[in-house]
LONU-456071 format. One record per residue (C-alpha): residue number from 1; y, x, z. Coordinates in Angstrom, 1 decimal. Example, Ala and Ser with C-alpha at 12.3 -4.5 7.8 and 13.67 -1.06 7.14 Angstrom:
BEGIN
num: 1 | Y: -4.5 | X: 12.3 | Z: 7.8
num: 2 | Y: -1.1 | X: 13.7 | Z: 7.1
//
This chain:
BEGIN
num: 1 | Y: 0.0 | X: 0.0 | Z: 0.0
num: 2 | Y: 3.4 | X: 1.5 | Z: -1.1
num: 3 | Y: 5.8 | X: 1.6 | Z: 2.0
num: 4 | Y: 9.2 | X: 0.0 | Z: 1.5
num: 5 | Y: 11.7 | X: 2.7 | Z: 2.4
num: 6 | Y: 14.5 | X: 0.2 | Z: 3.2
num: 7 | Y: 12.1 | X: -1.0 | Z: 5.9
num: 8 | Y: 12.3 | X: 0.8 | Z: 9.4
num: 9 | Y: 8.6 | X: 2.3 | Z: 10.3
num: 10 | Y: 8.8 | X: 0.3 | Z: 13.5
num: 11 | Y: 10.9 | X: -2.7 | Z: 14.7
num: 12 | Y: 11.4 | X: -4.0 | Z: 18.0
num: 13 | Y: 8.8 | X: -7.5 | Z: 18.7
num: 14 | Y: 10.8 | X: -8.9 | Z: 21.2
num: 15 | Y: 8.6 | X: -11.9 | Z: 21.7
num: 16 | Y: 6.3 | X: -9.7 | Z: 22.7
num: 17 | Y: 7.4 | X: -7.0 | Z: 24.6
num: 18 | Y: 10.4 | X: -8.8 | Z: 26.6
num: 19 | Y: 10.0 | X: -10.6 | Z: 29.7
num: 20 | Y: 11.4 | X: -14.3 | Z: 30.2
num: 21 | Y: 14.9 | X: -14.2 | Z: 31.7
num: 22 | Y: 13.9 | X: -17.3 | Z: 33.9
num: 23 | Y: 9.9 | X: -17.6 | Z: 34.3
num: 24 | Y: 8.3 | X: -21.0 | Z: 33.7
num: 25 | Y: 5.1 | X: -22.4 | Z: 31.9
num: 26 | Y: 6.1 | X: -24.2 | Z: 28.7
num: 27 | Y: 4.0 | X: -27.1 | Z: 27.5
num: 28 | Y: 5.0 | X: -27.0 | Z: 23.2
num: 29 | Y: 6.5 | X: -24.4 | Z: 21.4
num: 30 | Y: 6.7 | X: -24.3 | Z: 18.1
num: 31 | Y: 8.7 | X: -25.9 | Z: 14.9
num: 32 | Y: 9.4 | X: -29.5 | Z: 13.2
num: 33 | Y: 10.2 | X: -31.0 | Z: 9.8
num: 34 | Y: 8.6 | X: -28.1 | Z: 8.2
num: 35 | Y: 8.3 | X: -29.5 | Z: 4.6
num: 36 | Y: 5.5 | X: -28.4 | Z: 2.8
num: 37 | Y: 3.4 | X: -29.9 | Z: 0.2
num: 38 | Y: -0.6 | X: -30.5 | Z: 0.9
num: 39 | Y: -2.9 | X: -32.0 | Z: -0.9
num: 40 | Y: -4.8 | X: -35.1 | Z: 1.0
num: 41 | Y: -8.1 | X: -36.4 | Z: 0.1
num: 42 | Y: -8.8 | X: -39.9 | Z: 1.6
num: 43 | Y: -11.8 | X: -41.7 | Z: 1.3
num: 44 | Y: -13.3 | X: -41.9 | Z: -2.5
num: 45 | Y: -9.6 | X: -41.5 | Z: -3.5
num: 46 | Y: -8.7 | X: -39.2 | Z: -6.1
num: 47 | Y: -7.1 | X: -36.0 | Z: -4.6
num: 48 | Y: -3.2 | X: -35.6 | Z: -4.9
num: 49 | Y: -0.5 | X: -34.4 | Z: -4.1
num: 50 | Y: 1.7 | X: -35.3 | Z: -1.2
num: 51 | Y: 5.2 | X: -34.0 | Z: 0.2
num: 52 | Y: 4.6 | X: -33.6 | Z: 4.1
num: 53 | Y: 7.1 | X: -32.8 | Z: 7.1
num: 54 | Y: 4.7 | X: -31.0 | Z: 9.5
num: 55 | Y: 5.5 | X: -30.3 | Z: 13.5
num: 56 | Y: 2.7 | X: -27.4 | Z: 15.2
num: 57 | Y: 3.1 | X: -26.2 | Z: 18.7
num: 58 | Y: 1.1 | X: -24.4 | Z: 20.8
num: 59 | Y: 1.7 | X: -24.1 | Z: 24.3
num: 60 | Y: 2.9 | X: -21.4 | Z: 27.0
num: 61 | Y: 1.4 | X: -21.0 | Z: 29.7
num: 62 | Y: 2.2 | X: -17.6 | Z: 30.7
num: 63 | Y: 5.0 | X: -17.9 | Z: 33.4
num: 64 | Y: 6.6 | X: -14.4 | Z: 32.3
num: 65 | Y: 5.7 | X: -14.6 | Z: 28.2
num: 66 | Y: 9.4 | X: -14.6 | Z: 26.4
num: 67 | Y: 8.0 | X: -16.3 | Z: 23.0
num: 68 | Y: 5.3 | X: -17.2 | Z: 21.2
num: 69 | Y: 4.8 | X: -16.2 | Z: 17.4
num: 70 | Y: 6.6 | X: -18.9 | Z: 15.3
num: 71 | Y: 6.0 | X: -17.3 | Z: 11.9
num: 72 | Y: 2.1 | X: -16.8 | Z: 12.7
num: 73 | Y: 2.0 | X: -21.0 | Z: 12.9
num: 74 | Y: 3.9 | X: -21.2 | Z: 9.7
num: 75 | Y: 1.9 | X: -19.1 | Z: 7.6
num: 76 | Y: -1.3 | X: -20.7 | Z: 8.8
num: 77 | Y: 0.2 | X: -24.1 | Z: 7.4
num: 78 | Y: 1.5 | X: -22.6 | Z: 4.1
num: 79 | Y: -2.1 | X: -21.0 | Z: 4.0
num: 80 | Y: -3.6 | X: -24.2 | Z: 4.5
num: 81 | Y: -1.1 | X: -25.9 | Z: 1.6
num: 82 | Y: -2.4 | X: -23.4 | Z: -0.7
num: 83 | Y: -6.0 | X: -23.1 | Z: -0.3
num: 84 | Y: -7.3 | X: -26.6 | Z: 1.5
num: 85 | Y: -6.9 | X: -30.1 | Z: 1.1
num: 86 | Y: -5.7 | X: -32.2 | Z: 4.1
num: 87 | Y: -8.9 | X: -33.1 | Z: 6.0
num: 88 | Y: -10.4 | X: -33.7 | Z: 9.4
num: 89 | Y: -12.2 | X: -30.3 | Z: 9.6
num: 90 | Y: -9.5 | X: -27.9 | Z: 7.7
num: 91 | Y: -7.3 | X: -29.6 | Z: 10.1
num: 92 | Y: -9.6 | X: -28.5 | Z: 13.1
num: 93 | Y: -9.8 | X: -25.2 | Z: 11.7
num: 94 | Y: -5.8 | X: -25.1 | Z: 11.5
num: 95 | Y: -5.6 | X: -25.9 | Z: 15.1
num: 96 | Y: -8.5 | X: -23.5 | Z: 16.1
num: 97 | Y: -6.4 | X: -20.9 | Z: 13.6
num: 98 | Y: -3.5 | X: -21.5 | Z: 15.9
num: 99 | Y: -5.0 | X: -21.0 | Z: 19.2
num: 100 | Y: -6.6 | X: -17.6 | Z: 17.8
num: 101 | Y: -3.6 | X: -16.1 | Z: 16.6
num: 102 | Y: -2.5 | X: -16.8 | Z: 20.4
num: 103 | Y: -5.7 | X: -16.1 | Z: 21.9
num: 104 | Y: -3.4 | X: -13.4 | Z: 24.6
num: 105 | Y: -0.6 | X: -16.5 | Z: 25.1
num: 106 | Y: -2.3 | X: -20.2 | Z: 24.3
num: 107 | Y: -5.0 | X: -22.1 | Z: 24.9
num: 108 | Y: -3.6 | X: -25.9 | Z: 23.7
num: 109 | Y: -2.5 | X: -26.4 | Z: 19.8
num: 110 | Y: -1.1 | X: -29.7 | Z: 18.6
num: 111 | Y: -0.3 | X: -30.3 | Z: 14.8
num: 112 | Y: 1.6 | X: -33.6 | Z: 13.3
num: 113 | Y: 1.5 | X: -34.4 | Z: 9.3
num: 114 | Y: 3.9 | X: -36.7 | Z: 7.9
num: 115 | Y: 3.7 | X: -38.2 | Z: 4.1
num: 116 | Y: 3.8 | X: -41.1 | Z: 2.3
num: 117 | Y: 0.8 | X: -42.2 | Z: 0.4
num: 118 | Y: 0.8 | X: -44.5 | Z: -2.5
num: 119 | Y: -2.0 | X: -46.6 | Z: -3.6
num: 120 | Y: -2.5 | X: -48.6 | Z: -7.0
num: 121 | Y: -3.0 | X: -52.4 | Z: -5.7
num: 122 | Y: -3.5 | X: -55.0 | Z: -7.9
num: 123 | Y: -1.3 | X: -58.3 | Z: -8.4
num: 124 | Y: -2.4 | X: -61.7 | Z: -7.1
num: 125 | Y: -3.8 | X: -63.4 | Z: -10.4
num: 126 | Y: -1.7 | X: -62.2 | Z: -13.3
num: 127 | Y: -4.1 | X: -58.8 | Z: -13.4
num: 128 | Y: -1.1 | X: -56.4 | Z: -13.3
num: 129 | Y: -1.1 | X: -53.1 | Z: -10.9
num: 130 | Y: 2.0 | X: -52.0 | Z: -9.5
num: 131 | Y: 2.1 | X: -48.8 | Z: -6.7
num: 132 | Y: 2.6 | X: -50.2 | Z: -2.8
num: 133 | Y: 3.7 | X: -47.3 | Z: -0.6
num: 134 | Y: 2.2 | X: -46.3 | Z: 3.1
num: 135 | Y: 4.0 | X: -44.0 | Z: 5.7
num: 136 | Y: 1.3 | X: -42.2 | Z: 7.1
num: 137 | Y: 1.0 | X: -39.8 | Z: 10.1
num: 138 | Y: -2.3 | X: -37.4 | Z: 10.9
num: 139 | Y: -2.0 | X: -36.0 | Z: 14.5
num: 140 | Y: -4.4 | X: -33.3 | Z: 15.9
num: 141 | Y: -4.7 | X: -32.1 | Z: 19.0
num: 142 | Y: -7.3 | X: -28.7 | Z: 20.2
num: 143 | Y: -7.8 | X: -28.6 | Z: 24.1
num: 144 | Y: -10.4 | X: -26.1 | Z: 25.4
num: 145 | Y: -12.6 | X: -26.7 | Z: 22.1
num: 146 | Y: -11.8 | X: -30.8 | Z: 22.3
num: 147 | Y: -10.3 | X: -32.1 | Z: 19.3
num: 148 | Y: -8.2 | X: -35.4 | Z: 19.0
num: 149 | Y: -7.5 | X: -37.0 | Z: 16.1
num: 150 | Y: -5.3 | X: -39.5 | Z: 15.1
num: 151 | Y: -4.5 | X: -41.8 | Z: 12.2
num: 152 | Y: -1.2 | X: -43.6 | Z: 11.9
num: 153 | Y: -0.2 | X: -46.1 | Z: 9.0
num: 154 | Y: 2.5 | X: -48.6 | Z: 9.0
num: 155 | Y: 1.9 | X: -51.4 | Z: 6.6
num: 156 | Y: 4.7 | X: -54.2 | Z: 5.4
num: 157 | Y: 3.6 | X: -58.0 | Z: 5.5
num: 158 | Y: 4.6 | X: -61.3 | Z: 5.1
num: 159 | Y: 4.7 | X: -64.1 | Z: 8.5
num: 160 | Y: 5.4 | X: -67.7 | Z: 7.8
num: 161 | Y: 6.5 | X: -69.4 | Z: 11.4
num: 162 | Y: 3.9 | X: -72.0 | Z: 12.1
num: 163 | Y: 6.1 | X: -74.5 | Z: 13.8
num: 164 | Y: 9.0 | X: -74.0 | Z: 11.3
num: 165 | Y: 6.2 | X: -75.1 | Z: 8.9
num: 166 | Y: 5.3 | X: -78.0 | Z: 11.2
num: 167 | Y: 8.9 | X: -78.9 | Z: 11.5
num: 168 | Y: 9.7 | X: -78.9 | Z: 7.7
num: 169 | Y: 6.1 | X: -81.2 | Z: 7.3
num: 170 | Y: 8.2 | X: -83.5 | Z: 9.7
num: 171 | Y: 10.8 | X: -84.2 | Z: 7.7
num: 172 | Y: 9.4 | X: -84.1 | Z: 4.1
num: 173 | Y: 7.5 | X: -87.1 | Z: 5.9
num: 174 | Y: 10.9 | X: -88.9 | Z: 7.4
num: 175 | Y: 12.1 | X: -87.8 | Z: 3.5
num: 176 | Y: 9.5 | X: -89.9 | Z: 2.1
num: 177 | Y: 9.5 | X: -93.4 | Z: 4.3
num: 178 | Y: 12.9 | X: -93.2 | Z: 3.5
num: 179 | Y: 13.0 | X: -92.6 | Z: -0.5
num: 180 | Y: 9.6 | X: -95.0 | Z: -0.6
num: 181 | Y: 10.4 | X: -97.9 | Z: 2.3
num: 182 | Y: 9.6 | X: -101.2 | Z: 1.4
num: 183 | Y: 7.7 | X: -100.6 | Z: -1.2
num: 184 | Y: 3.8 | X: -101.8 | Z: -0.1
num: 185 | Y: 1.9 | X: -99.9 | Z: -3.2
num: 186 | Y: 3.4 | X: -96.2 | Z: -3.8
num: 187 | Y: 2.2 | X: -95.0 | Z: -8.0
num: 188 | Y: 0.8 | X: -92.1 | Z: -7.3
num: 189 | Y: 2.4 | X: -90.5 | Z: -10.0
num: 190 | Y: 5.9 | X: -91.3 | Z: -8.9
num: 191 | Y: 5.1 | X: -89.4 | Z: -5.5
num: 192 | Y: 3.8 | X: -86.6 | Z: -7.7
num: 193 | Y: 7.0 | X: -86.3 | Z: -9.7
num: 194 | Y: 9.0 | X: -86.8 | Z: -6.7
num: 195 | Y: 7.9 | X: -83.9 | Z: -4.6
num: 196 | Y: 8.4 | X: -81.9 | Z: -7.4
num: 197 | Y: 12.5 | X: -82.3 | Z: -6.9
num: 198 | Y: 14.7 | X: -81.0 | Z: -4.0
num: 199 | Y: 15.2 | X: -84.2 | Z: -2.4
num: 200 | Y: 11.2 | X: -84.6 | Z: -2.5
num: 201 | Y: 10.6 | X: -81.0 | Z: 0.1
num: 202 | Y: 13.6 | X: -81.4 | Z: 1.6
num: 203 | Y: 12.9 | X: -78.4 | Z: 3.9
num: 204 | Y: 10.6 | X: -75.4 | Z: 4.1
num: 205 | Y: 9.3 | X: -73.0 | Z: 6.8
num: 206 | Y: 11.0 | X: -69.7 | Z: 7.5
num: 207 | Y: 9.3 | X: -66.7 | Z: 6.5
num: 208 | Y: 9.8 | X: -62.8 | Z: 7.3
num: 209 | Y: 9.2 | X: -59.3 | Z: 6.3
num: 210 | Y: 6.6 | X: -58.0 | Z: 8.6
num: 211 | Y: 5.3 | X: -54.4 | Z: 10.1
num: 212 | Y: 2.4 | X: -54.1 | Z: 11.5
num: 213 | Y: 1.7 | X: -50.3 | Z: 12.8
num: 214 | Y: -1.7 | X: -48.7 | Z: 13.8
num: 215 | Y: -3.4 | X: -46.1 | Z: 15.4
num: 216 | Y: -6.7 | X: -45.0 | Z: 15.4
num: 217 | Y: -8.4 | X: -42.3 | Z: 16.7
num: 218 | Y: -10.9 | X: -40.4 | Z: 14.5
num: 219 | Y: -14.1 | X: -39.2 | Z: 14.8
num: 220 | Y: -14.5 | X: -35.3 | Z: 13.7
num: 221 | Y: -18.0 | X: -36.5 | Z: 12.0
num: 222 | Y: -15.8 | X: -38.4 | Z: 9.3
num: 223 | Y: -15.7 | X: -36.6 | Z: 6.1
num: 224 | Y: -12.5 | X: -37.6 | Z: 4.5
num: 225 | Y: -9.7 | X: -39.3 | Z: 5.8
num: 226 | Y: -9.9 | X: -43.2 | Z: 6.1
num: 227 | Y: -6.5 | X: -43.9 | Z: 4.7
num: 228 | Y: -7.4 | X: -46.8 | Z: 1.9
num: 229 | Y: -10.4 | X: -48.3 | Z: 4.0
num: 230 | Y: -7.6 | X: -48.5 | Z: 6.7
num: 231 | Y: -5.6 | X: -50.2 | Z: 4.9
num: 232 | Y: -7.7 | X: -52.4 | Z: 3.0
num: 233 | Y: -8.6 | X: -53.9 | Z: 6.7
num: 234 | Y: -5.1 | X: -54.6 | Z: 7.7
num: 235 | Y: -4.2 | X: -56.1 | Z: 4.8
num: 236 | Y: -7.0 | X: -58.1 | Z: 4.7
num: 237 | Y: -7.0 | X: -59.6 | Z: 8.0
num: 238 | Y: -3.1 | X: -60.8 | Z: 7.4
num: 239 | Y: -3.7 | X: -61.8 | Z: 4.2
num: 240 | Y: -0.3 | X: -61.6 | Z: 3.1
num: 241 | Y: 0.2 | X: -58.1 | Z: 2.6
num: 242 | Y: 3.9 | X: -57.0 | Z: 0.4
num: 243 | Y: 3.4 | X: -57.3 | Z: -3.5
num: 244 | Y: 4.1 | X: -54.5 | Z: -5.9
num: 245 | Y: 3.9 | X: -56.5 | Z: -9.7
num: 246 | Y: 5.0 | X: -59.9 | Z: -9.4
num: 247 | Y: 4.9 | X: -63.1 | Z: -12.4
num: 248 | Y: 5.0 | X: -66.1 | Z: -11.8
num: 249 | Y: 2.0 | X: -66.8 | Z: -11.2
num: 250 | Y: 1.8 | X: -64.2 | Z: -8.2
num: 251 | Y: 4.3 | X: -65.6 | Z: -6.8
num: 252 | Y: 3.1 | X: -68.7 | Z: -6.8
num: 253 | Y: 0.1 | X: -67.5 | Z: -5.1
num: 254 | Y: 1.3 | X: -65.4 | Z: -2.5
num: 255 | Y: 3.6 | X: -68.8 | Z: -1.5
num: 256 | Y: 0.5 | X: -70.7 | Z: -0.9
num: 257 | Y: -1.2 | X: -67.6 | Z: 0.8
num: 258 | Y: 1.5 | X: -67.8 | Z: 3.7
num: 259 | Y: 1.1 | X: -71.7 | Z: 3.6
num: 260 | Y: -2.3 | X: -71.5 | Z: 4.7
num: 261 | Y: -1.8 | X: -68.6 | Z: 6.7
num: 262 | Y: 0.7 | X: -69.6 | Z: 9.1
num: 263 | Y: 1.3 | X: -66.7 | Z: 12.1
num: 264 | Y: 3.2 | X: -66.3 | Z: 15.4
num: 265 | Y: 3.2 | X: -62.6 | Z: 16.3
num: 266 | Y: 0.3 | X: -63.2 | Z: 18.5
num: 267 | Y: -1.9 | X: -64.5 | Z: 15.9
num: 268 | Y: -0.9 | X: -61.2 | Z: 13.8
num: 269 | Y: -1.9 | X: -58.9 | Z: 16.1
num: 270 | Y: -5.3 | X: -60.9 | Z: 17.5
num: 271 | Y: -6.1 | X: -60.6 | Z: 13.9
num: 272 | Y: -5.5 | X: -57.4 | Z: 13.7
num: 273 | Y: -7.3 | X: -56.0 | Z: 17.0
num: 274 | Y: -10.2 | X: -58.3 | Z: 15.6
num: 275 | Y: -11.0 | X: -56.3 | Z: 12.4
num: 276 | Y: -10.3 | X: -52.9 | Z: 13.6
num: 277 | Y: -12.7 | X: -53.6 | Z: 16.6
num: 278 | Y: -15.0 | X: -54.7 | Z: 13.5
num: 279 | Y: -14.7 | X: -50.6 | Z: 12.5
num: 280 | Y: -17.4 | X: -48.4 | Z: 14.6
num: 281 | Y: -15.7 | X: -45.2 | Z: 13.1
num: 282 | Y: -12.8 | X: -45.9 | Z: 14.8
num: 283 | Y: -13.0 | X: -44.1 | Z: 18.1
num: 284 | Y: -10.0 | X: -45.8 | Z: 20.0
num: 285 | Y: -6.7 | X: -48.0 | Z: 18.4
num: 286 | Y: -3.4 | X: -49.2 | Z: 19.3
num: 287 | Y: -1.0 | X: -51.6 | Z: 17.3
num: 288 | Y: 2.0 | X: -53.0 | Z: 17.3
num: 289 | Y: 3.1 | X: -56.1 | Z: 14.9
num: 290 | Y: 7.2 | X: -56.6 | Z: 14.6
num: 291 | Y: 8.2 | X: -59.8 | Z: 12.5
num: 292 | Y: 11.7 | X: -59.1 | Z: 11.4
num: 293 | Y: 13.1 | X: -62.4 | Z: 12.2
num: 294 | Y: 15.1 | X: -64.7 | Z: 9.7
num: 295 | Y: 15.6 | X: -67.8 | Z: 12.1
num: 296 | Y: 17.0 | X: -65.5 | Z: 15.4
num: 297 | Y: 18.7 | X: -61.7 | Z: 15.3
num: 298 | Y: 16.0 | X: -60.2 | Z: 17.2
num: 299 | Y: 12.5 | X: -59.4 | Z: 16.3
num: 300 | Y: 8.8 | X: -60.7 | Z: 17.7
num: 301 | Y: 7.3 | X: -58.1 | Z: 18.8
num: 302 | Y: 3.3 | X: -58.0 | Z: 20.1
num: 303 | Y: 1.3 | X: -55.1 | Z: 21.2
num: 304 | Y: -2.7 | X: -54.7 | Z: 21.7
num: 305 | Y: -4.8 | X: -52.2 | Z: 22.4
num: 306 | Y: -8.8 | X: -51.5 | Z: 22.5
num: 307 | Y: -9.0 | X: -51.5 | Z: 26.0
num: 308 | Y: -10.4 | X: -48.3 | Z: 26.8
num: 309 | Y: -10.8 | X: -46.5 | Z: 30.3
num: 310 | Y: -8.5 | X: -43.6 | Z: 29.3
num: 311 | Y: -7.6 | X: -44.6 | Z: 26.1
num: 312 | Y: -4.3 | X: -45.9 | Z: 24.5
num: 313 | Y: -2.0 | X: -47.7 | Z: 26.6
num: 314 | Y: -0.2 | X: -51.0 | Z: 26.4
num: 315 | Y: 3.6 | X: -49.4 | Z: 25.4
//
């Protein structure tokens, strides 16, 4: 290796060779919004590309130590961004990678990846595609060789107020003893035509953008990451997931989908904790279902967890 004579031969490592000013043990050290693109490979997906904001820390726990090696954490990531995809064992190696390039000042490493993923979903009946876009976070977490891992997606829905609906059936019904009163045999073709004008549905429920946001913990057995399967269970259980493509037709159908699936917060997240206890790969969840109110300025709000002895808390 040629040396570079601009370099000096030896330069001071002050992180290594200075003591602390004040002593104290440090739980995280380390760096956020690195942004670095990885490429993620989630269930029987097609591998791409994705453009991450990463956090990694490792901790301190040596009263006297000044620093810990910043650089040595960032070139184990951009490693990582070169060479591996995004996955539940190169993250545990990135975490075990961490620790060993700390081995004299950690023993705890925590990594955080932050992307948006974007999957292909298909329109409700017109057969058009259009892309739908997930914020995703993948936390892990290496403790005296016990690794955590965690899944976070945050997927956008629609909640039609069931007693807004029940109050709009009211007066469509006062609406029509009104129009129709007096009349002892109703054609049921003038009904017909008359529900199809304004004065016919004289009111309709209130509907509203909705989020519903989960975490799971992962099993380190899982091969890929379960990012579409994820989804593909939330949306399912709402039925009313956010469109991409839209005709007519979609429309159409996605207004009689939130018809017939009328939700209070409540029911949106019993749903929800019903089909992700329905997934055995899922170690441990939490979730949290905000409906973005259009009737008050505030938002509905409902929280559920598994329910485990140590696991995710209420919050």
């Amino acid at each position: 290796m040629t040396e570079n004579p601009s370099m000096p031969a030896h330069m001071p490592d002050v992180a290594s060779s200075a003591k602390a000013a004040v002593s104290g043990t440090l739980d995280w050290v380390g760096m956020s919004e690195i942004e670095m693109p990885l490429t993620v490979v989630a269930d029987n997906d097609t591998p791409r590309q994705v453009s991450a904001r990463v956090e990694a820390f490792v901790n301190l726990p040596k009263a006297h130590a000044k620093g810990i090696h910043m650089s040595r954490l960032y070139l184990a990531l951009d490693k990582l961004s070169l060479e591996q995809p995004l996955s539940l064992q190169s993250v545990k190696g990135l975490l075990e990678e961490f620790i060993r390039s700390h081995d004299d000042l950690s023993d705890r490493a925590h990594v955080r990846f932050q992307f948006d993923y974007h999957l292909r979903r298909p329109a409700l009946l017109s057969g058009n595609e259009g892309w739908r876009n997930y914020p995703i976070a993948l936390t892990g977490r290496l403790e005296q060789g016990k690794l955590e891992l965690e899944l976070e997606v945050e997927v956008a829905y629609s909640s039609t107020c069931p007693c807004s609906a029940a109050l709009a059936r009211q007066l469509i019904q006062e609406a029509f003893e009104h129009h129709f009163h007096g009349e002892e045999q109703v054609d049921s073709e003038v009904v017909r035509r008359w529900l199809g004008t304004t004065a016919g549905v004289v009111a309709t429920p209130h509907s509203q953008r909705s989020l519903a946001q989960v975490k799971v913990r992962l099993s380190e057995q899982l091969d890929a990451l379960p990012i579409v399967s994820l989804v593909d269970a939330i949306e399912d259980a709402l039925k009313t997931p956010v469109q991409a493509a839209v005709k007519r037709e979609d429309e159409q159908e996605f207004a009689r989908l939130n018809g017939q699936n009328l939700m209070f917060v409540e029911d949106a997240a019993r749903r929800l904790k019903f089909a992700l206890e329905e997934q055995p790969e899922l170690l441990d969840f939490w979730l949290r279902v905000n409906h973005l109110e259009s009737l008050h300025a505030h938002d509905a709000v409902a929280v559920a967890t598994k329910g485990l002895e140590d696991g995710y808390q209420p919050r």
